[in-house]
C-alpha positions in Angstrom: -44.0 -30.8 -5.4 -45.9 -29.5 -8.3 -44.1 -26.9 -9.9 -45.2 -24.9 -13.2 -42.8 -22.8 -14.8 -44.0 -20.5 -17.7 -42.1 -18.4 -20.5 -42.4 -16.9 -24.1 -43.7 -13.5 -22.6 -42.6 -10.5 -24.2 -43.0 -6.9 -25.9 -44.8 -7.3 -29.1 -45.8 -4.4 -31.5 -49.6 -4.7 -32.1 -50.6 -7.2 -34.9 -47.6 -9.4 -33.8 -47.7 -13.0 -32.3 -46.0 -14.6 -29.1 -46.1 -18.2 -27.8 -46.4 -19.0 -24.1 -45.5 -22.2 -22.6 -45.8 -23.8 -19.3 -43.8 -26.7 -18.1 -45.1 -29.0 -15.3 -43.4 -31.2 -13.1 -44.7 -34.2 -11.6 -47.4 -36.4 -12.5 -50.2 -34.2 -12.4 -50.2 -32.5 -16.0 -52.2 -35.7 -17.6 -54.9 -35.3 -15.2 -55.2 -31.9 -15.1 -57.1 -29.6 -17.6 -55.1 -26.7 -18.5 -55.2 -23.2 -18.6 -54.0 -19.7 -19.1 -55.5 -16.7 -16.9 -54.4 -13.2 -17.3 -54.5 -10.3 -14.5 -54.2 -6.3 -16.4 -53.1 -4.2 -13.5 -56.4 -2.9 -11.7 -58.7 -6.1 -13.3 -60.0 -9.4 -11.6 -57.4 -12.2 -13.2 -59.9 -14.2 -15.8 -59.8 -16.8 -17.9 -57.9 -17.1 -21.5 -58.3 -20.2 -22.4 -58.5 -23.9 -21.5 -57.8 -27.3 -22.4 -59.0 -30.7 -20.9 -57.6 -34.3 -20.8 -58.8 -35.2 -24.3 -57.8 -31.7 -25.5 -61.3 -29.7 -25.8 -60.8 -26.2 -25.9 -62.6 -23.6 -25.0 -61.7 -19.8 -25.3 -62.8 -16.4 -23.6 -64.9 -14.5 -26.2 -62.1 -11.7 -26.7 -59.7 -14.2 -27.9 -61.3 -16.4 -29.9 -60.1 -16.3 -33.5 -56.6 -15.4 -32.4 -55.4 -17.3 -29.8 -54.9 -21.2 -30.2 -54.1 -23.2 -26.5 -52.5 -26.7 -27.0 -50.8 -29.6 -25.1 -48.1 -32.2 -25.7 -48.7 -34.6 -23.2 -45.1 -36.2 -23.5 -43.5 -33.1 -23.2 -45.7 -31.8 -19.9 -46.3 -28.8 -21.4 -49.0 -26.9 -22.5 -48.8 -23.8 -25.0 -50.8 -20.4 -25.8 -50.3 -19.0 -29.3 -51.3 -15.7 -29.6 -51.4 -13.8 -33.2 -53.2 -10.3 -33.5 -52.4 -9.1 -30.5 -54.0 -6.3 -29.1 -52.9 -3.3 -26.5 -55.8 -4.8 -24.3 -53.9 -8.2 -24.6 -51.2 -6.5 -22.2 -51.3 -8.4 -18.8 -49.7 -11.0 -16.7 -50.4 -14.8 -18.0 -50.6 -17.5 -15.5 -50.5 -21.2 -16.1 -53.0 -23.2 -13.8 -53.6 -26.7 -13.9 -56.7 -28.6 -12.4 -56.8 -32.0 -11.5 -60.3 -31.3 -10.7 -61.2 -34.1 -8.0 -57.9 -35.4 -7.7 -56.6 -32.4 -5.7 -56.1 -28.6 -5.8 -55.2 -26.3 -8.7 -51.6 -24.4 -9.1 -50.1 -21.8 -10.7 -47.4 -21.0 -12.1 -45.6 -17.0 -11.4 -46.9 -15.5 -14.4 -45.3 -14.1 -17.6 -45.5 -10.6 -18.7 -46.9 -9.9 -22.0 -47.0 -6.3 -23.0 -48.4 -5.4 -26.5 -47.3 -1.6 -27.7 -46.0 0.3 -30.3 
């Protein structure tokens, strides 16, 4: 059972930083490329950022410059660290991991981040 469990989602004042993180269970995180999706309410969920196997990134257009996606391998986990943040950067996160042809994606439940003053 593959299980991804995310957290570091908050209320943040504009300008301010938060770090995700999402834990995975089982053996699939190191052959999975990694990512974070966000859903505002009334939007199509789309795509943050991404990391593969050998740790390419690559980032939606709106984020680049300010958001920074990693992975520690040993640890499972795979992090989003997001400075600047914007009101429009208020949504839902989800963790999903894609093991491409070595089975189906999952997701985690999602974290809330909210940016306001």
């Amino acid at each position: 059972q593959v299980q991804l469990v995310e957290s570091g989602g908050g209320l943040v004042q504009p300008g301010g930083s938060l770090r995700l993180s999402c834990a995975a269970s089982g053996s699939i995180f190191s052959i999975s490329v990694m990512g974070w999706y966000r859903q505002a309410p009334g939007k199509q969920r789309e795509l943050v950022a991404r990391i593969s196997i050998g740790a390419v990134t690559n980032y939606a257009d709106s984020v680049k410059g300010r958001f920074t996606i990693s992975r520690d391998n040993a640890k499972n986990t795979v992090y989003l660290q997001m400075d600047s943040l914007r009101p429009e950067d208020t949504a839902t996160y989800y963790c999903n991991a894609n093991p491409l042809m070595y089975g189906p994606a999952y997701w985690g439940q999602g974290t809330q981040v909210t940016v306001s003053s």
